[in-house]
Structures are given as C-alpha cells and as structure tokens.
Phi, psi and omega in degrees: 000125186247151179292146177291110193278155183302161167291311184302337177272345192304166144273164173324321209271301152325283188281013180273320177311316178286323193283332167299322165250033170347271170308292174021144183297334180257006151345113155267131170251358147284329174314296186291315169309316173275340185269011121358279218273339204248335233252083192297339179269023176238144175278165196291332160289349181282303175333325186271303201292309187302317200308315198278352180261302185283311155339305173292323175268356199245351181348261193347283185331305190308306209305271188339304187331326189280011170235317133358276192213066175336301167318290208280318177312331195299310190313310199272357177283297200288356177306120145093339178294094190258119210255186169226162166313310166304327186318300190284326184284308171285014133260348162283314185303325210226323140345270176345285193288333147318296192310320152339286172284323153342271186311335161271355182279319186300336188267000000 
C-alpha cells in the first residue's frame, strides 16, 4: 500500500500536470488551493500562474470557498498581491455580500 503524496508536496511541474487532469473524480480543488499557499518549493509566481490556471477550470469551486474556507479563499485571491489592511477589509466586505448571494442561489 503506498502513500498518497500530499498536493503542498508536488512539484511546480506535477502540478500543472494534475491540474491538467483535473477534472477527474478524485480532484480535491480545496487541497490543490491550499497547497498554493503550504507549498514551500513554489515561487510566488509559479503560485499566482497555477492559482490563475484552476481558476479557468475551476471558478464555481473557488467561488464556493467563500463559504467553506474563508481563510484560504482570501489568502489564495490576495496571492503574489500588494494589499494594504483596508484593501483586505473591502474583500472581507464584499465576501460577506458574495456569501449571501451563494446562499440564496443555493436554496
């Protein structure tokens, strides 16, 4: 039985290739989103290119985060980005009202 390697372990190169074969049923798209962020061999720009690649197959997923996993959406929208604190509190603000309309579309 062999162990699964983590996404935050892959190289840049694994993961455009997983990310290529994506769609597949055992995708994790919160996984691959956090290891953006956990994923110590990657520059911050290999980080932005991937972030910006899963995005064209993946938006809706990403979308979702902001009711899931707040943290990491913010973290991974603001990746490679130079914010100020108001910057980031007017994307907490406008969350707040995306997470809203999530939830009334959902029901």
């Amino acid at each position: 039985m062999s162990e699964k390697k983590k996404y935050k372990d892959y190289s840049f190169e694994e993961l455009k290739d997983l990310l290529a074969q994506g769609k597949s049923k055992g995708f994790n798209t919160l996984g691959f989103y956090r290891s953006l962020l956990e994923n110590e061999t990657l520059s911050k720009g290999q980080a932005v290119s991937l972030r910006d690649a899963a995005h064209q197959h993946f938006q809706k997923q990403f979308d979702f985060l902001q009711i899931k996993d707040l943290s990491t959406y913010l973290k991974v929208t603001l990746l490679g980005q130079e914010y100020t604190k108001g910057d980031e509190q007017n994307l907490v603000r406008q969350i707040v009202k995306n997470q809203q309309t999530i939830l009334k579309d959902s029901v």
